[in-house]
C-alpha positions, 0 to 999 in steps of 0.5 A: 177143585174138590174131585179133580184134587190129587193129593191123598190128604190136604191142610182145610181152611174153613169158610170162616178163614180158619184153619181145620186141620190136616184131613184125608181128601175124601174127609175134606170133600165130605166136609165141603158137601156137608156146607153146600160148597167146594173144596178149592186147592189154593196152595197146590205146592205146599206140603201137604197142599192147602184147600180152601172150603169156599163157594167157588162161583162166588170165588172166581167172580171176586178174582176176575173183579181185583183183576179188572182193578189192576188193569186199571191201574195199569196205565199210569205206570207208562211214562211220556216224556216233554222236553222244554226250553228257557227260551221256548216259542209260544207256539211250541209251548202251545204244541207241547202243551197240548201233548202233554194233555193227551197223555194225562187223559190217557191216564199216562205219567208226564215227565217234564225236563227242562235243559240248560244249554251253555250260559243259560245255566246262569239265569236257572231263575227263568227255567224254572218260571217256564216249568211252573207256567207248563205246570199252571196249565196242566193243573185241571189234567194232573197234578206233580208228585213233587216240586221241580228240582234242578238236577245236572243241567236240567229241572225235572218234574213228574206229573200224574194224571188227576182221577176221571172224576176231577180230571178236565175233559180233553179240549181236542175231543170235546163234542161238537168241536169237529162239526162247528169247523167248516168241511173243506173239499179236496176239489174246491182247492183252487177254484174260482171265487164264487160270484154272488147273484146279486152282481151278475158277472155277465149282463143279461140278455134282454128277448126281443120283441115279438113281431106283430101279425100285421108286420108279417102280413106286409112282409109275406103278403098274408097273415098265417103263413107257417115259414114266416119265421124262415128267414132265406139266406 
């Protein structure tokens, strides 16, 4: 950029796009000074190298703008792979369910195959109403780029993540969701029950009656004796 340029002449771009010409580089700089902008070498290995009169801060801001987009974008190129059955448990059907949507959420590609193993190639009918079953599930997270195909022993389907703004949120990262489940203690395990004051586990015991002056007087032969609660073994 304008004099850290090295090459004695340069092919110009104007500001417009349009090119100017071949100019010795301290005609081009001058052109650049004359505009209030820089002389900015975009082809350093051309011959003769092509400048570009541009507004340099304005030209790196545009630059570091397309690479933020790209990286984007860069995500949903990672491809997760789910591997279901014909004959698929509810509950592992739940679990890859629920894999499959993080994976969506974290703006990753989802391949979906379905394998046939020995006579299970005879009923394919019942493969594919498990891989479209998975896809009716996935249909707030992301959509297929193609209907399931039977390809070898197996159907396959790719599915790409919605954008954010169509996508469902994640249910496992829904606020709220970690404080409604109860806090459960390492040293409460195995502990005993805990009995409710209502029922008392012990009957209480009932004080004694307190003894009347008179009672002591008769016993220790006066009133306000201090070692009248002494009892002598």
């Amino acid at each position: 950029m304008n004099g850290k340029i090295r090459a004695r002449e340069v092919r110009v771009i104007g500001s417009d796009g349009k090119q100017l010409g071949i100019f010795p580089l301290h005609e081009a700089l001058a052109m650049a000074r004359t505009q209030g902008l820089d002389l900015v070498e975009v082809a350093p290995t051309a011959n003769p190298p092509v400048c570009k009169i541009l507004d340099y801060g304005k030209y790196r801001y545009e630059l570091a703008k397309r690479e933020k987009e790209s990286r984007k974008h860069q995500h949903a190129t990672k491809v997760k792979e789910i591997q279901l059955s014909p004959k698929i448990d509810p509950h592992d059907m739940n679990v890859k369910l629920g894999h499959a949507i993080d994976f969506l959420c974290e703006e990753m590609k989802v391949k979906i195959l379905l394998r046939f193993r020995g006579r299970e190639m005879q009923h394919t009918d019942l493969g594919f109403q498990v891989v479209n079953k998975f896809l009716e599930e996935l249909a707030p997270y992301g959509k297929p780029d193609a209907e399931p195909k039977l390809v070898g022993r197996g159907i396959t389907v790719m599915v790409s993540p919605l954008p954010r703004n169509k996508r469902a949120k994640n249910p496992r990262l829904a606020p709220g969701e970690a404080s409604e489940q109860p806090v459960r203690r390492q040293d409460n395990l195995g502990a005993q029950p805990h009995v409710p004051l209502s029922r008392p586990a012990t009957q209480p015991v009932k004080p004694e009656p307190p003894k009347s002056p008179s009672t002591a007087s008769q016993k220790n032969g006066f009133v306000n004796n201090p070692f009248s609660g002494l009892e002598i073994q």
